[in-house]
Backbone bond lengths (Angstrom), bond angles and torsions (degrees), N, CA, C in turn:
res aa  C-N    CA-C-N  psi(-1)  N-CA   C-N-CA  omega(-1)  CA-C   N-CA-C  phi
1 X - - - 1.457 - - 1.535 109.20 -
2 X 1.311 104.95 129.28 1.591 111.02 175.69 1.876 108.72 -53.20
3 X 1.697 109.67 135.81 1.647 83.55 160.70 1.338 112.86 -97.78
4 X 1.500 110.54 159.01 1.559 138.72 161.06 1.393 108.52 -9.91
5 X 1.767 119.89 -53.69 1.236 108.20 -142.19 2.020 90.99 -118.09
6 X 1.374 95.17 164.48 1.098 100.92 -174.99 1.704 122.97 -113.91
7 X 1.274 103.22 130.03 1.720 119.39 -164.90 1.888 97.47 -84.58
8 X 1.185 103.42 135.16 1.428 121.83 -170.86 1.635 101.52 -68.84
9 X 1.250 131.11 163.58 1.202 120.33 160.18 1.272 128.70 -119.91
10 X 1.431 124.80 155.03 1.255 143.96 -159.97 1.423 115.09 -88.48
11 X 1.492 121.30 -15.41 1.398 127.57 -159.19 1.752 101.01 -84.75
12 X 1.308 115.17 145.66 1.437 124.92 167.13 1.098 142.67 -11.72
13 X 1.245 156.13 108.68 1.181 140.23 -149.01 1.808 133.87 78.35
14 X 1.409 89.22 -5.85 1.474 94.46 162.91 1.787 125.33 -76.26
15 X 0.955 96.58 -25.13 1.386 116.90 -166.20 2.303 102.22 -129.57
16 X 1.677 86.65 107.71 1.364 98.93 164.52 1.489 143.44 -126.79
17 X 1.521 87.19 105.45 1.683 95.73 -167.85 1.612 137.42 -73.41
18 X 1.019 117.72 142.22 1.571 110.60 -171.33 1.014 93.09 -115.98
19 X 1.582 119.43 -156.81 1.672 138.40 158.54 1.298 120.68 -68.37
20 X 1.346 107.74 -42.18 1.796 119.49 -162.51 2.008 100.83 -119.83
21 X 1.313 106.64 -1.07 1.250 100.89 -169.65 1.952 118.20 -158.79
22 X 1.034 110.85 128.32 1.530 118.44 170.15 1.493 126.62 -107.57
23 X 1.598 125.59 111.40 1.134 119.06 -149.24 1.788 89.75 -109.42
24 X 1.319 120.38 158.58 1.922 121.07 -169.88 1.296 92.69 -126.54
25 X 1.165 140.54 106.01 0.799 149.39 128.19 1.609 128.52 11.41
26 X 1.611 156.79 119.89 1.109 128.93 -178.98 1.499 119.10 -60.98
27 X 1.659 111.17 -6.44 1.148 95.31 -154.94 1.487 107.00 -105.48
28 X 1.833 97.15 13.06 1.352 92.78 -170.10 2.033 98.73 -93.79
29 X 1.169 131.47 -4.55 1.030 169.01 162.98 1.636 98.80 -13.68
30 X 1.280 117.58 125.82 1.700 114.91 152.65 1.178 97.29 -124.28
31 X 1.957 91.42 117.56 1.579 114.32 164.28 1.043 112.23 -96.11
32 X 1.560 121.17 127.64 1.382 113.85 149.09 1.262 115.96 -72.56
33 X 2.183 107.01 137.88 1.758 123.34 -174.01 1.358 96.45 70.25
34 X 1.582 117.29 7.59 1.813 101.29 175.94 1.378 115.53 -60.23
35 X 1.557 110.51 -44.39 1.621 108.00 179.65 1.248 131.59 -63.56
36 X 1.600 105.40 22.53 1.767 107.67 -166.40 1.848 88.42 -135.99
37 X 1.668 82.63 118.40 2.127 83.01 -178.84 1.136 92.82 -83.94
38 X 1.490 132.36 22.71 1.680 122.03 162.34 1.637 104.97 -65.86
39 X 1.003 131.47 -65.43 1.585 150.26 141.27 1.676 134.90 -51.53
40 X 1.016 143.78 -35.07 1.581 138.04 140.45 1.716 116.28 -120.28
41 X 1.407 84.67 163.84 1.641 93.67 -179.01 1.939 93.33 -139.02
42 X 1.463 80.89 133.31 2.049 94.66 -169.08 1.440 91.19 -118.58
43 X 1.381 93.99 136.26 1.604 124.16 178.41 1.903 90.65 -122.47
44 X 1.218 94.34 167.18 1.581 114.80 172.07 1.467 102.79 -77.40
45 X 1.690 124.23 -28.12 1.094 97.06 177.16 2.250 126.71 -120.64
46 X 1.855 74.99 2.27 2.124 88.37 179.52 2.238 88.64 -125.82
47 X 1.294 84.03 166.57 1.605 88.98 143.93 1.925 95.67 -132.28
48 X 0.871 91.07 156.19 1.264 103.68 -162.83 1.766 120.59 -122.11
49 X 1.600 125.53 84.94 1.359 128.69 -173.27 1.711 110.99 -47.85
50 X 1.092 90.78 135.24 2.219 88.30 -166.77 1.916 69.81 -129.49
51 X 0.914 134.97 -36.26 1.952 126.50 172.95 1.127 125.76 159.01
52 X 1.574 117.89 122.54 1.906 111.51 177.35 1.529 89.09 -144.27
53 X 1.349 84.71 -178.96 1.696 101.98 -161.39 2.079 90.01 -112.75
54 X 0.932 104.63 -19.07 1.798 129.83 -161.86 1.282 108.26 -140.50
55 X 1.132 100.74 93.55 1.551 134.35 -168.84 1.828 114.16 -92.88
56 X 1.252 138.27 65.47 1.381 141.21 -179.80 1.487 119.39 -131.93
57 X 1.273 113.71 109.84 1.613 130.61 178.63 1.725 92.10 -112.11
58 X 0.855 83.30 136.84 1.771 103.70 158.83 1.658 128.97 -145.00
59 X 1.096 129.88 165.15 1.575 148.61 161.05 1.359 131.92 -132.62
60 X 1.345 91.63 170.61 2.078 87.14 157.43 1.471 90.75 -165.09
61 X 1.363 111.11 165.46 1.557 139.06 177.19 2.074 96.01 -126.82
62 X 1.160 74.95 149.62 1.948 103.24 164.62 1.410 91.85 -71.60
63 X 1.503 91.63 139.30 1.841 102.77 170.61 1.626 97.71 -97.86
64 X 1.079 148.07 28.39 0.957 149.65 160.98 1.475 105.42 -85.21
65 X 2.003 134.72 -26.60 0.823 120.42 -157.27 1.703 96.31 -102.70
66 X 1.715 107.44 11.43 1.334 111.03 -174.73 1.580 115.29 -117.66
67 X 1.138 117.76 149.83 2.016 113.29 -176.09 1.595 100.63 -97.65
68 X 1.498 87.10 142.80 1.622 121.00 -176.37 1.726 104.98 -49.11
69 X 1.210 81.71 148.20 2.266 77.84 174.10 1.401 111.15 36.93
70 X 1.309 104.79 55.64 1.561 101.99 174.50 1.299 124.88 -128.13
71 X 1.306 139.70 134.79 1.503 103.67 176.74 1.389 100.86 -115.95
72 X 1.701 105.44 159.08 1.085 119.84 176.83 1.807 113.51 -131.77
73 X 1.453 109.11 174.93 2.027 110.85 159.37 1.717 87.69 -103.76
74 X 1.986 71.69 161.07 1.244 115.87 153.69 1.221 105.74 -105.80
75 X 1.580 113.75 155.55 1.706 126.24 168.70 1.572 82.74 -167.34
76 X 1.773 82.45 152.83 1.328 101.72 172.96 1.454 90.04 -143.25
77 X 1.614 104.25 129.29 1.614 130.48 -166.97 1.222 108.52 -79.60
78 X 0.989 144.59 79.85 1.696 128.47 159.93 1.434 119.94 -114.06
79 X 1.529 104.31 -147.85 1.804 107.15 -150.21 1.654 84.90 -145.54
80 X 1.012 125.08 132.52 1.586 121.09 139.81 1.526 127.73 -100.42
81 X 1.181 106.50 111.39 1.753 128.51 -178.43 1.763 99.37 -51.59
82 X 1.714 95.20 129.81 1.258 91.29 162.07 1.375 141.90 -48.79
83 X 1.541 120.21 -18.89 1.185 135.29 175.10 2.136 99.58 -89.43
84 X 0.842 114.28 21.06 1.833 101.04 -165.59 1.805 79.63 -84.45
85 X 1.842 84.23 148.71 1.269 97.81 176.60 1.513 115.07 -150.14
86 X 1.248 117.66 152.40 2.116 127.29 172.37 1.855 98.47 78.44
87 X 1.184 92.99 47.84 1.745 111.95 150.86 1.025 171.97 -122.91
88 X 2.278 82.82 19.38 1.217 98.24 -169.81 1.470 81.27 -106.06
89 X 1.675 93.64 162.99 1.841 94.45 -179.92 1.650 121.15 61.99
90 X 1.435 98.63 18.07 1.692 101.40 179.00 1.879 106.18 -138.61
91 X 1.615 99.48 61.31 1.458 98.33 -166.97 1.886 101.37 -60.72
92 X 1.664 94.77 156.49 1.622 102.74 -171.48 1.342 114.84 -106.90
93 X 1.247 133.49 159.96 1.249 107.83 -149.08 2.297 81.60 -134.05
94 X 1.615 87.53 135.52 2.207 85.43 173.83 1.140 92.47 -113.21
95 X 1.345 117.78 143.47 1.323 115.57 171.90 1.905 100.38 -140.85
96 X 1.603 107.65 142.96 1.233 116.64 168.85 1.436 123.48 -108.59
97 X 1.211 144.18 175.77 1.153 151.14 159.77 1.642 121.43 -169.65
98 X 1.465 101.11 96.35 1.366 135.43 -173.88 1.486 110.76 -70.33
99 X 1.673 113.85 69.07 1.211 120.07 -169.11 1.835 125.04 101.53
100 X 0.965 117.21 160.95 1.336 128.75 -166.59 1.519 110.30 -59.28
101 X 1.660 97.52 -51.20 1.354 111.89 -166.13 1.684 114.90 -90.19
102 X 1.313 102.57 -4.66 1.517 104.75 -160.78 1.458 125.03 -78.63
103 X 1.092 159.90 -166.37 1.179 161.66 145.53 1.653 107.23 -49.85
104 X 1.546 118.56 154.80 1.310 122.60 160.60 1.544 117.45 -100.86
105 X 1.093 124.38 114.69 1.692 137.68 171.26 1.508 104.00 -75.01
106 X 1.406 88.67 112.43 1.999 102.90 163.31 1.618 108.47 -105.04
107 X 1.638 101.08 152.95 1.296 103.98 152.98 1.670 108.45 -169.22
108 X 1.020 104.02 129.60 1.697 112.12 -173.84 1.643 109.81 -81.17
109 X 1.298 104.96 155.41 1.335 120.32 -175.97 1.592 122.90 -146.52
110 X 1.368 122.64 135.44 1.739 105.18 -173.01 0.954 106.74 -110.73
111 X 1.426 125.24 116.15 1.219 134.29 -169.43 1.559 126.78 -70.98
112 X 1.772 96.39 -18.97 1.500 96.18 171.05 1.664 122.05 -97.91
113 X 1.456 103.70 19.20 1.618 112.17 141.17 1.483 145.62 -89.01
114 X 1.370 98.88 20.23 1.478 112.62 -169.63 1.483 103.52 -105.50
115 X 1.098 137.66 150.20 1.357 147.15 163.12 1.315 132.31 -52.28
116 X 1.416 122.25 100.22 1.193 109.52 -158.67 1.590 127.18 -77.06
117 X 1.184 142.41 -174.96 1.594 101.87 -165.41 1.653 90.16 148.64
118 X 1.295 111.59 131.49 1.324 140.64 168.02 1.681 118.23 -73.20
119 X 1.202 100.39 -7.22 1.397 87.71 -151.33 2.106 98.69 -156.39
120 X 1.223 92.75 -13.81 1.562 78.94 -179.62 1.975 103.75 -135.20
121 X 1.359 93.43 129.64 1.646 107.66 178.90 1.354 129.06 -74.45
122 X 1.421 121.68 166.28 1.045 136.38 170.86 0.903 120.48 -118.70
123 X 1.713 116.33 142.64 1.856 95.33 170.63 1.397 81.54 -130.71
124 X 1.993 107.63 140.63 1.683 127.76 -167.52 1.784 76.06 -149.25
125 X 1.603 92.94 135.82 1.388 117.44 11.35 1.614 111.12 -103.96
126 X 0.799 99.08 168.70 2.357 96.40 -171.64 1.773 90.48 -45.66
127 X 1.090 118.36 -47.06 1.570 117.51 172.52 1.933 123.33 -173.05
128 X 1.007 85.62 123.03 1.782 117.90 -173.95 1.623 105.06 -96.96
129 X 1.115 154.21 40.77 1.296 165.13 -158.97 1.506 106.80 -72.05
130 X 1.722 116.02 133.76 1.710 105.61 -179.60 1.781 60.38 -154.01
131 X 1.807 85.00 168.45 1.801 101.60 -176.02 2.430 79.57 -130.78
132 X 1.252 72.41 136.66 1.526 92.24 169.73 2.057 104.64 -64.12
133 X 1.669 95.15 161.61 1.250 90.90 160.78 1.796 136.90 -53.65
134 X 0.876 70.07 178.99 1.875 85.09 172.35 1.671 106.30 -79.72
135 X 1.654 128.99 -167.30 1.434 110.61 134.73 1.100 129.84 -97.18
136 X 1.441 131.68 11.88 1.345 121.89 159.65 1.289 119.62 -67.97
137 X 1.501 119.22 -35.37 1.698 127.77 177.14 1.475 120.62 -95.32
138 X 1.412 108.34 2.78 1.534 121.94 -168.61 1.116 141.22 -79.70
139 X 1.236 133.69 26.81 2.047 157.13 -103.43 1.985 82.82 -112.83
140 X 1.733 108.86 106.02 1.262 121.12 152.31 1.608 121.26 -28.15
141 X 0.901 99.20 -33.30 1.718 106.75 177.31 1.118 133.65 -87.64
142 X 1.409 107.05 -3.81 1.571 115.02 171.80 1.275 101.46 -99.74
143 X 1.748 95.65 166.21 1.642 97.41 168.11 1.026 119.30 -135.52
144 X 1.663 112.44 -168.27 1.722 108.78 -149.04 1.683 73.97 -109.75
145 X 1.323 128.57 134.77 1.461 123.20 143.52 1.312 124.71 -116.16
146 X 1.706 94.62 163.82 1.946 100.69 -167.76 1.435 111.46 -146.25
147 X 1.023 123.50 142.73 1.580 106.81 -178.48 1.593 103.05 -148.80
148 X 1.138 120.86 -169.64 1.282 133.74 -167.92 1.986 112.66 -151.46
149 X 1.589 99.48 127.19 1.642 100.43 -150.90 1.686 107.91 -135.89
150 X 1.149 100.37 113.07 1.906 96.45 154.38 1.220 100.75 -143.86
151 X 1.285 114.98 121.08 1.696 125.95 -177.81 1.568 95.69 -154.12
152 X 1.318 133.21 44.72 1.372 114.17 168.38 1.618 96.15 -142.49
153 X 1.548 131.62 -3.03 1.518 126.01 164.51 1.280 119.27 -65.70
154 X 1.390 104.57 -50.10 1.313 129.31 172.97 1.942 98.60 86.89
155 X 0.873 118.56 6.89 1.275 130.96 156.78 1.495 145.09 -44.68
156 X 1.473 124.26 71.57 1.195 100.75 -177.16 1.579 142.20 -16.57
157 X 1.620 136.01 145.65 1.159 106.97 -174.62 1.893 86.37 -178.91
158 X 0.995 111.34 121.14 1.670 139.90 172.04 1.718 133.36 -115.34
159 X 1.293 103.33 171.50 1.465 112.44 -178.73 1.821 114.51 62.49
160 X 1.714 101.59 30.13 1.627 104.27 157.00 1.673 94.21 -85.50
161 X 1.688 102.73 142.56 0.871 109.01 143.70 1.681 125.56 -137.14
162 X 1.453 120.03 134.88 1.550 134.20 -167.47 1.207 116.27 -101.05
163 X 1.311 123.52 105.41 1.642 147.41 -156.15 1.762 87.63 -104.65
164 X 1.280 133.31 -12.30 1.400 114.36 -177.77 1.333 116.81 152.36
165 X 1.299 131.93 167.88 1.479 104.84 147.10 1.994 107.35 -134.22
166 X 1.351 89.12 171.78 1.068 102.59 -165.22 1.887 126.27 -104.37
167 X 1.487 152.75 80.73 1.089 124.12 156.39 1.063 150.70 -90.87
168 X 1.211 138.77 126.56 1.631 138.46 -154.02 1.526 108.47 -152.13
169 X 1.609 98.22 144.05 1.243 100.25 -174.36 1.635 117.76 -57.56
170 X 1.933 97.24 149.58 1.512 90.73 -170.54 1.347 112.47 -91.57
């Protein structure tokens, strides 16, 4: 049996690196209920909330594609559909973690202050900031992960849509 949720992918082009910045692709994305177009719909270039009650996307990048003692944001780019709905009173929560061992970075965001809109993005949170290791703690092989969370309203809630996310130095 297929599961529910959907595993991000690994293949080329999900992930585009610069000097100062690494952009994720939606499609590199693990949604939870992603694999059910009852609840998202995935394009090559959005995934697209159609409704859940349990709201959790996550990622990670190679810390190899990130510099030592550095700090950078997180943002995650999306759109709220004129139709998005069950977001007021359901603050969202980004969280990073720059390595295995590192601390977890929170920061909440209300999604039903954003502009709703077909056509023009956001990137939230205005800034989510973590500084990479040092090189004594700094192992190429780990990675930085980040995700995006509302699972404690229990609230239905639709019309996010996630164009990507974004890290770049801060």
């Amino acid at each position: 049996m297929a599961s529910p949720h959907r595993k991000g992918s690994n293949i080329e082009g999900i992930l585009d690196v610069k000097r100062d910045k690494v952009t994720v692709s939606p499609l590199g994305l693990d949604i939870t209920w992603g694999g059910d177009s009852r609840y998202w719909r995935i394009d090559a270039r959005y995934v697209e909330l159609i409704q859940v009650c349990w709201l959790e996307v996550n990622g990670s990048v190679e810390m190899k594609h990130l510099e030592k003692s550095t700090k950078y944001k997180l943002e995650f780019k999306i759109r709220m559909k004129p139709d998005a709905f069950g977001w007021n009173d359901s603050p969202v929560y980004i969280m990073a973690m720059p390595g295995k061992k590192a601390k977890c970075i929170w920061a909440s965001v209300d999604l039903s202050r954003i502009k709703k809109s077909e056509q023009e993005s956001s990137l939230i949170p205005p800034r989510l900031e973590f500084t990479t290791p040092g090189p004594e703690s700094f192992h190429e092989d780990d990675r930085m992960s980040f995700g995006l969370f509302e699972i404690w309203k229990g609230r239905w809630k639709g019309g996010l849509v996630i164009e990507g996310v974004i890290i770049s130095r801060a």
